[in-house]
C-alpha positions, 0 to 999 in steps of 0.5 A: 795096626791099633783098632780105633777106640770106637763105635760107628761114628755117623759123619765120616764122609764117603770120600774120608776127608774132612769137611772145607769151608768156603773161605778155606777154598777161596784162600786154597784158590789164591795160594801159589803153586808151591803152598798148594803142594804143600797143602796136598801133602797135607791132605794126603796126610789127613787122608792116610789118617782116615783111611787107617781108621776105616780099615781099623774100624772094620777089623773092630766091628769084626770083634766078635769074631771067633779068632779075636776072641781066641787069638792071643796078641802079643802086642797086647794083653788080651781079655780071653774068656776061655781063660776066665775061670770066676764064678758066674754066680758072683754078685755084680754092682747093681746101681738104683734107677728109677722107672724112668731112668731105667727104660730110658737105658734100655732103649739107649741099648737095645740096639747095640751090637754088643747086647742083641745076643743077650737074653732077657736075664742077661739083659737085667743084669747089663741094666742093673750095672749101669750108671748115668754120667751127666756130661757138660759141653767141652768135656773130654769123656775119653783121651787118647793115650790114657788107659781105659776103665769104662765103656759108655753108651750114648743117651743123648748129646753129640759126641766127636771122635778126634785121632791124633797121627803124632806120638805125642797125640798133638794135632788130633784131626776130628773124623766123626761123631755120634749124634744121639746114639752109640757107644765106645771104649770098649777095645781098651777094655777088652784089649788092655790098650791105651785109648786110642781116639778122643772123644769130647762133648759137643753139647750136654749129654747123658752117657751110660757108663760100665766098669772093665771088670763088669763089662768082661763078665757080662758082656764079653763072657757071655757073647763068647759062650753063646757063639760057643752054644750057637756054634755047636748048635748049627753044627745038628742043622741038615741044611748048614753041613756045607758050611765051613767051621769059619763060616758057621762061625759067622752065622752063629755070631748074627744069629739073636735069640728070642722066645715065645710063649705057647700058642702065641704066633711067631710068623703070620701067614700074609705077612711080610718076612724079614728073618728066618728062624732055627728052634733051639729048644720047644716045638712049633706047630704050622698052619696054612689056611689054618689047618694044621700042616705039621709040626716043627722041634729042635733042630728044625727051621722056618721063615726061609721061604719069604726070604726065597722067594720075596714073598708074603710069609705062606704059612703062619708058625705058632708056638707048641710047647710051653716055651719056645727058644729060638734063632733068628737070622735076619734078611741081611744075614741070611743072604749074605752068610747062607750062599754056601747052602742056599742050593740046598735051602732050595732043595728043601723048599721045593720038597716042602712046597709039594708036601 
């Protein structure tokens, strides 16, 4: 199965099929019996269509995954960074921006998947390499078939996808777009696939726009050693020892890293939570009622008790050591990966309760 060549589209119907006018229906109502069988068949064709490309698009939001970067296609040369051996310290393009270019694309892209692991280092240099592409209404940005050499992230305009079933890519059916946000292209470039969906300009827009070569080093390379890190990281979790290797791995790959500094307040006591934390490295100090509790270092965890129990955050955690690394896991993640422990999770929750 070839994974679609792109990134959540924001209007693929719950029921998969495309969108019928009016007058398609009344001309559907007035057609015989036979020219009706036809059209089914028509239907169920378009209908495969879309079904294979949910299916694809849920094995390329899985992309992240320890076997796909691992996993060496045989079908396809795949980007493999365990077998990148360039230099970190090389020089990547840095293309100017203006204040408000530049704060314009980091807003295009600091909820993109592919970034949240980034640090704030990383994140400068996937800044710096960017460039705008002004686009006009009618322009095709990618095609299926041809190869691919950039990935785009979505600044505005409207974006439709079309997939075409035929070897000749005739007849493409349209199966979505992206409106005002997103971003494709990039299983081309890490697969070394042709594309494999159209995408073309509904309105004038401003896309950003990153080379292959750039897009392998700073964002794959990077997302592959920091699940590397996280991975040996959990591994020293007390309450994680009952997870699978498989199912470590996941968690490793939802966690996002975030730091403070000293004395600044984490997590306020009061509050609403809506993510636990793991410390990476530093300590952090908790206070209930403030007075002082206990203190916390690497290793440690805090912020599952809301999450528990649904409940406003019973303690407040503040920042120890001059810089404090950690792990967060949000509420999804953490109800959806930590099944496997979370009897432990409760275990420890009650110790710490009583304490």
């Amino acid at each position: 199965m070839t994974s679609t060549d792109t990134n959540n589209p924001s209007n693929i119907s719950n029921d998969r099929t495309p969108s019928i006018s009016t007058e398609d229906k009344i001309e559907r109502e007035s057609k015989s019996s036979e020219e009706e069988d036809e059209d089914d068949e028509d239907d169920d064709e378009k209908n495969n269509t879309l079904d294979d490309l949910a299916d694809e698009e849920l094995m390329r939001r899985q992309y992240v995954k320890k076997n796909e970067f691992r996993r060496v296609s045989v079908a396809a040369e795949r980007y493999n960074p365990e077998e990148d051996t360039d230099s970190d310290n090389e020089q990547s393009l840095v293309y100017q921006k203006t204040p408000e270019q530049r704060q314009r694309l980091k807003e295009a892209v600091c909820h993109n998947l592919l970034f949240r692991t980034l640090e704030a280092k990383q994140m400068d240099q996937i800044l710096d390499a960017m460039w705008e592409k002004n686009v006009k209404k009618g322009e095709t940005i990618i095609k299926q078939g041809d190869g691919g050499d950039n990935f785009y992230v979505i600044d505005n305009g409207i974006y439709e996808i079309y997939v075409s079933k035929q070897e000749d890519f005739r007849d493409p059916i349209k199966v979505g777009e992206y409106n005002q946000t997103g971003s494709f292209g990039e299983l081309a470039l890490m697969y070394n696939q042709p594309r494999s969906a159209t995408i073309i300009s509904s309105t004038d827009g401003i896309l950003w726009v990153m080379g292959r070569q750039t897009f392998r080093k700073l964002v794959l390379k990077h997302a592959f050693r920091k699940r590397q890190m996280y991975e040996n990281f959990l591994r020293e979790v007390d309450i994680l020892q009952s997870l699978t290797d498989y199912e470590r791995s996941n968690v490793a790959d939802a966690l996002i890293p975030v730091e403070y500094d000293e004395k600044e307040i984490i997590i306020r006591q009061g509050d609403e939570g809506d993510r636990m934390f793991f410390i990476e490295d530093g300590e952090c100090d908790i206070e209930m009622n403030g007075i002082f509790h206990k203190r916390l270092n690497k290793g440690h965890y805090f912020g599952e008790l809301a999450l528990l129990n649904h409940e406003p955050r019973s303690a407040t955690v503040i920042a120890a050591s001059t810089k404090v690394k950690l792990a967060s896991l949000e509420v999804e993640s953490f109800e959806r990966l930590l099944g496997p422990c979370m009897d432990l999770i409760h275990r420890n929750t009650s110790k710490y309760l009583k304490k």
